[in-house]
N, CA and C atoms as a LAMMPS dump frame, in Angstrom:
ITEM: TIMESTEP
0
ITEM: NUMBER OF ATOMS
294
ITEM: BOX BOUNDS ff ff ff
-5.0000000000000000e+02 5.0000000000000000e+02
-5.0000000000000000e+02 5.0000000000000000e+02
-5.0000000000000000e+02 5.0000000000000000e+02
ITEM: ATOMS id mol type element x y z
1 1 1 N 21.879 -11.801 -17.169
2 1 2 C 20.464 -12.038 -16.913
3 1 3 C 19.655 -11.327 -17.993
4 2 1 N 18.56 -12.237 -18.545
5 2 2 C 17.84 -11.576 -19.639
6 2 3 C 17 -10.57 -19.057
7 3 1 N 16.413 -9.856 -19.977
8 3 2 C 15.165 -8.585 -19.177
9 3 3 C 13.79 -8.817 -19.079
10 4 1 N 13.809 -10.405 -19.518
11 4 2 C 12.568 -11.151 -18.973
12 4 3 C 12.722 -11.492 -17.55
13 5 1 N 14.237 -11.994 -17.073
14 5 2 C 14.16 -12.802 -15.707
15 5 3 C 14.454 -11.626 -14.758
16 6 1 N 15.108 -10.698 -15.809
17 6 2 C 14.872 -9.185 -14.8
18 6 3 C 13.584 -8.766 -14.258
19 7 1 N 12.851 -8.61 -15.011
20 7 2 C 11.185 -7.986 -15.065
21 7 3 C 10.401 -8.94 -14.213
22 8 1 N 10.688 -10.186 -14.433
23 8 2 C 10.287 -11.121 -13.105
24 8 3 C 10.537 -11.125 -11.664
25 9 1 N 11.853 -10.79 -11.955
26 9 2 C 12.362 -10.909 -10.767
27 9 3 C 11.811 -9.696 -9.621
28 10 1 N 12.094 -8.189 -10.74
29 10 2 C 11.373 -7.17 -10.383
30 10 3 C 9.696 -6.796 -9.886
31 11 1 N 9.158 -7.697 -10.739
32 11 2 C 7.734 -8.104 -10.63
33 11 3 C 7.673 -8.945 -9.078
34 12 1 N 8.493 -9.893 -8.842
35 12 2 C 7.882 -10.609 -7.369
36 12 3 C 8.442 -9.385 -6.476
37 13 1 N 9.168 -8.548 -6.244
38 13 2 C 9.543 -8.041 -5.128
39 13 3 C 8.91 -6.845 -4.878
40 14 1 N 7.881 -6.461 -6.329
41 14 2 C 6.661 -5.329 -6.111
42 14 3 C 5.403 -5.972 -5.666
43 15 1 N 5.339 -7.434 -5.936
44 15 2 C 4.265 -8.178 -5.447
45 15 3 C 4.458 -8.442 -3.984
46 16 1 N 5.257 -8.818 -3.512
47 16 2 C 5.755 -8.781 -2.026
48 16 3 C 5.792 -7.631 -1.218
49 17 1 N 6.028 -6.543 -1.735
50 17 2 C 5.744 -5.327 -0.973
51 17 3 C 4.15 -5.064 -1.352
52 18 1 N 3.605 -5.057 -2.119
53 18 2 C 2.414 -4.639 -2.277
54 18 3 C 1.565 -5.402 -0.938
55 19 1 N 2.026 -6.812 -1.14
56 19 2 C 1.168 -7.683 -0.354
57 19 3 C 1.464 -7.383 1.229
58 20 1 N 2.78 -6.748 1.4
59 20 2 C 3.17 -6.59 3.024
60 20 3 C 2.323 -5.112 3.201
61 21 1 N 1.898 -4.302 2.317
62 21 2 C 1.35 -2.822 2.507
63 21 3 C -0.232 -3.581 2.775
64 22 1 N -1.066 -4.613 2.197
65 22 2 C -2.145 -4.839 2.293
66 22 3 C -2.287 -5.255 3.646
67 23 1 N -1.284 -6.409 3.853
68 23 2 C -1.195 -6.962 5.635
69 23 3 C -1.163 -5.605 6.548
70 24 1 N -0.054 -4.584 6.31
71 24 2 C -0.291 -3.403 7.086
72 24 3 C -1.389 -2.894 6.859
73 25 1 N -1.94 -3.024 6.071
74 25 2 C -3.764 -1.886 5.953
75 25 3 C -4.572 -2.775 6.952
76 26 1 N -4.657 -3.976 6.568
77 26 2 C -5.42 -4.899 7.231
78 26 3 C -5.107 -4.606 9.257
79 27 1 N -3.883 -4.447 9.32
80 27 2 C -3.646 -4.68 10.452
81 27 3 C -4.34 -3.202 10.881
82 28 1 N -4.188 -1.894 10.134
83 28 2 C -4.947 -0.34 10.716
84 28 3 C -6.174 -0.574 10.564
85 29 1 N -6.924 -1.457 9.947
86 29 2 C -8.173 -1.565 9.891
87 29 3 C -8.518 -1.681 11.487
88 30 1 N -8.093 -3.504 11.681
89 30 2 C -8.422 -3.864 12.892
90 30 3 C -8.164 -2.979 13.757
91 31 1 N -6.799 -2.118 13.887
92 31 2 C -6.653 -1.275 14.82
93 31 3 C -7.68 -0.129 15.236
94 32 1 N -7.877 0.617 13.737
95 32 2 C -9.069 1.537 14.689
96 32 3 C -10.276 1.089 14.753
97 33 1 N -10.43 -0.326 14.228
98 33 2 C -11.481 -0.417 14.537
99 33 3 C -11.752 -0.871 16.195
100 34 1 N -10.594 -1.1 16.753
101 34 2 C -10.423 -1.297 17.977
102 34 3 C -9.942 0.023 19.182
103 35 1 N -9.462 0.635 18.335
104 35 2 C -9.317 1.882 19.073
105 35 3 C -7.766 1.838 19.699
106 36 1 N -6.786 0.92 18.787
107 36 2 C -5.342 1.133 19.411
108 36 3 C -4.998 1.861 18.883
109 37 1 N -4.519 3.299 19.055
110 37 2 C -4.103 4.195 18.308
111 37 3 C -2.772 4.114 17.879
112 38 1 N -1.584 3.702 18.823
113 38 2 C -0.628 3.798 18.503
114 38 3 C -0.398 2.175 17.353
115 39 1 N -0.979 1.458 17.368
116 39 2 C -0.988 0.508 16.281
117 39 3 C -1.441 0.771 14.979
118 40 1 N -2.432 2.016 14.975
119 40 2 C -3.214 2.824 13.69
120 40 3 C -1.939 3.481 13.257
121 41 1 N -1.105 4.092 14.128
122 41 2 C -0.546 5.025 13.397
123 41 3 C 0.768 4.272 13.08
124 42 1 N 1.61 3.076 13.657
125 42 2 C 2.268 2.424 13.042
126 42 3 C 2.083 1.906 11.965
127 43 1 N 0.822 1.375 11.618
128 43 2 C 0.347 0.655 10.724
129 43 3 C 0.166 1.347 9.441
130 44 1 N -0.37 2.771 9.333
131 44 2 C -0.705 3.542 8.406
132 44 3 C 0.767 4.215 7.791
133 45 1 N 1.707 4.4 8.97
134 45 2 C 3.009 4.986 8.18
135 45 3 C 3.479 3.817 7.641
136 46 1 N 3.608 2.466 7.923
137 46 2 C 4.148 1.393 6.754
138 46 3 C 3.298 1.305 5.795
139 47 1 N 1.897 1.517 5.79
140 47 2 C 1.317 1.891 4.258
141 47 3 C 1.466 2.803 3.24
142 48 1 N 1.514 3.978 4.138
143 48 2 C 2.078 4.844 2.989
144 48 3 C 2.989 5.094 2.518
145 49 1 N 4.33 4.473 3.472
146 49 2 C 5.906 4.866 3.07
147 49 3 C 6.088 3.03 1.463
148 50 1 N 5.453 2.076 2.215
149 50 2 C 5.607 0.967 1.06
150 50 3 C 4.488 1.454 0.236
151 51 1 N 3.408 1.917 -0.216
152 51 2 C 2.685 2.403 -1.431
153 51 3 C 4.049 3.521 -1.973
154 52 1 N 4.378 4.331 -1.644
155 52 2 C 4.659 5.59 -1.645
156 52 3 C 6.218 5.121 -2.6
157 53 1 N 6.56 4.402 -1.551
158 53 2 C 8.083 3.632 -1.936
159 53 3 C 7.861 2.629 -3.891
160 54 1 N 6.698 1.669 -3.851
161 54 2 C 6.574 1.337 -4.597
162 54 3 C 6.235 2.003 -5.868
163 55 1 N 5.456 3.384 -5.338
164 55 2 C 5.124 4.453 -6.839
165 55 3 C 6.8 5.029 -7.145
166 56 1 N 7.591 5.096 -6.009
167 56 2 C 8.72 6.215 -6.901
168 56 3 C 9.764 4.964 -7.4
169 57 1 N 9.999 3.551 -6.901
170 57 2 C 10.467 2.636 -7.702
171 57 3 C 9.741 2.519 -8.982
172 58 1 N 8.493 2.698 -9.331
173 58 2 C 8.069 2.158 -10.964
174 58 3 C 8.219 3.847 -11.845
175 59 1 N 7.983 4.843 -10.62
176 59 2 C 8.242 6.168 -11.651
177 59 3 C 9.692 5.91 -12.343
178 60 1 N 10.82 5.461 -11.017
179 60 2 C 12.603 5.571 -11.251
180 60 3 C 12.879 4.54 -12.541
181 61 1 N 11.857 3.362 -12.352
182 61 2 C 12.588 2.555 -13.232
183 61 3 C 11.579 2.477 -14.634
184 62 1 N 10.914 3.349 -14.799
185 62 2 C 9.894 4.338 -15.899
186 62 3 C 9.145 2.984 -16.688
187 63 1 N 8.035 2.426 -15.214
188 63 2 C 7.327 1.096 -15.518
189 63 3 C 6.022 2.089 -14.961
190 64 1 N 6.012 3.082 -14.68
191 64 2 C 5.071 3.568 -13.783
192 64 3 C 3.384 3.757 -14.9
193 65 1 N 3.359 3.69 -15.936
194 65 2 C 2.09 3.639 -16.575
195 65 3 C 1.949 2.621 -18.129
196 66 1 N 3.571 2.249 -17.821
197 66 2 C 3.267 0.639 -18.976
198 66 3 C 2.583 -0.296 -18.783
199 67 1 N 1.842 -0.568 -19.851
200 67 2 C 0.969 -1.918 -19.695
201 67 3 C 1.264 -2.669 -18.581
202 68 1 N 2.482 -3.505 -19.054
203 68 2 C 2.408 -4.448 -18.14
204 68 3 C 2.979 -4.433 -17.166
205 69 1 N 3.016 -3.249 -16.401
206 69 2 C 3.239 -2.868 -15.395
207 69 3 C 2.433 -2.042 -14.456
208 70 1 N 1.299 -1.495 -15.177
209 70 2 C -0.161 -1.208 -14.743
210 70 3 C -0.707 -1.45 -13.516
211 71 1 N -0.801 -2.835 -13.002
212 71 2 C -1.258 -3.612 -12.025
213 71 3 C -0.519 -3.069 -10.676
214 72 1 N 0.562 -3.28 -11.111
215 72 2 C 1.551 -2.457 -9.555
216 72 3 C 1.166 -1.148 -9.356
217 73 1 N 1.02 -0.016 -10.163
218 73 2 C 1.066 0.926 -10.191
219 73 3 C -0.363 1.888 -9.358
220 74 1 N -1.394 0.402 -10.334
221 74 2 C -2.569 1.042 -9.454
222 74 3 C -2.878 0.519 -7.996
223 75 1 N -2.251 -0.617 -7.908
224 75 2 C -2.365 -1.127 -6.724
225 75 3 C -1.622 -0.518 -5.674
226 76 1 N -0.554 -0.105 -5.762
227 76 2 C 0.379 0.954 -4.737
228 76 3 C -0.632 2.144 -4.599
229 77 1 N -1.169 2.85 -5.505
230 77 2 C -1.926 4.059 -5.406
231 77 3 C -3.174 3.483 -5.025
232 78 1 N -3.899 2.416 -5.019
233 78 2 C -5.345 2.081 -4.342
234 78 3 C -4.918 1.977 -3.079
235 79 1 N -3.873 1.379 -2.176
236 79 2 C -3.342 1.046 -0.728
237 79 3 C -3.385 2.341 -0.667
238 80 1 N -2.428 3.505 -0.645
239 80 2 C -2.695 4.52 -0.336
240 80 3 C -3.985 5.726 -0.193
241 81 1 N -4.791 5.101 -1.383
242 81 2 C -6.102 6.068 -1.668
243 81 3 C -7.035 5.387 -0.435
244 82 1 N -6.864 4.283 -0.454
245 82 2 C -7.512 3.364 0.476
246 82 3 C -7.45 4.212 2.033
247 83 1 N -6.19 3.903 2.404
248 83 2 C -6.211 4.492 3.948
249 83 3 C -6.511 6.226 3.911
250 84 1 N -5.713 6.776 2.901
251 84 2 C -6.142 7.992 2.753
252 84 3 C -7.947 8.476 3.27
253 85 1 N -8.728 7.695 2.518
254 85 2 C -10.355 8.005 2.287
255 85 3 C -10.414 7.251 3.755
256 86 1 N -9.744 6.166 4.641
257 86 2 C -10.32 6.205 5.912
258 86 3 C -9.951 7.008 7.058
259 87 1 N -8.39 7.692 7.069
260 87 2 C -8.297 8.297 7.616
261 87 3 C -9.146 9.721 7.984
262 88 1 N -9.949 9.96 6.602
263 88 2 C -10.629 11.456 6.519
264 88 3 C -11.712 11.325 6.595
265 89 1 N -12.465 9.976 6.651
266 89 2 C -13.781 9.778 7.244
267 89 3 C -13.83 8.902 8.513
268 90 1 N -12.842 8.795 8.892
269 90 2 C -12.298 8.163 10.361
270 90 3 C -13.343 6.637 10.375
271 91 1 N -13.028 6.009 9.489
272 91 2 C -13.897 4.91 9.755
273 91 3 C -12.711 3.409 9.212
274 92 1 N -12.913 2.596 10.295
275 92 2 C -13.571 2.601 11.318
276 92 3 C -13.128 3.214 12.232
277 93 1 N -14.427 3.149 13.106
278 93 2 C -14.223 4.066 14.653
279 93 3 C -14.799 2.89 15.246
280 94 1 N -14.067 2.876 16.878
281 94 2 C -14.596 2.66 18.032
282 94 3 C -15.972 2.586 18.607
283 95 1 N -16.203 3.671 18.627
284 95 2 C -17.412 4.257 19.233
285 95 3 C -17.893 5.52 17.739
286 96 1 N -18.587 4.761 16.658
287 96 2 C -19.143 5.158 15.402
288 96 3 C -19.951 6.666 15.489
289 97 1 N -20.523 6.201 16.782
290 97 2 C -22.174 7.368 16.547
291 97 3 C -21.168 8.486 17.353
292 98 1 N -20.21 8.207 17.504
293 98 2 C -18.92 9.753 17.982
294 98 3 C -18.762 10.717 16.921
């Protein structure tokens, strides 16, 4: 296999996790914004373990600040910065003016 159809190949299966970490954000959104807690906190540990997972795959396979590999890199670290900044301003909330 060439290290083009490698890098492709590698490329859809960081795009696929990226995209299953966004569905999990999406899903903690709705959650606190509903107030299921135990769905917040399922939801937030598959975000951070697939962000988390996807930064030490591009550190291991040393794609982690190449060009064209950029896009993954910040996008694993925005999913995480993402829930991070809602968890610490707790938004959404339930009941807001709390």
């Amino acid at each position: 296999m060439s290290d083009r159809n490698r890098y492709k190949q590698f490329e859809q299966y960081m795009t696929g996790a990226l995209l299953a970490g966004l569905v999990f954000f999406i899903i903690y959104m709705i959650a606190a914004g509903t107030g299921t807690i135990w769905l917040q906190v399922i939801s937030a540990i598959f975000v951070f373990g697939l962000s988390g997972l996807c930064l030490y795959v591009l550190f291991q396979s040393k794609e982690l600040l190449k060009p064209r590999s950029l896009w993954m890199s910040v996008g694993a670290f925005a999913l995480a910065f993402c829930l991070l900044f809602s968890l610490i301003l707790q938004f959404p909330s339930p009941n807001p003016l709390a």
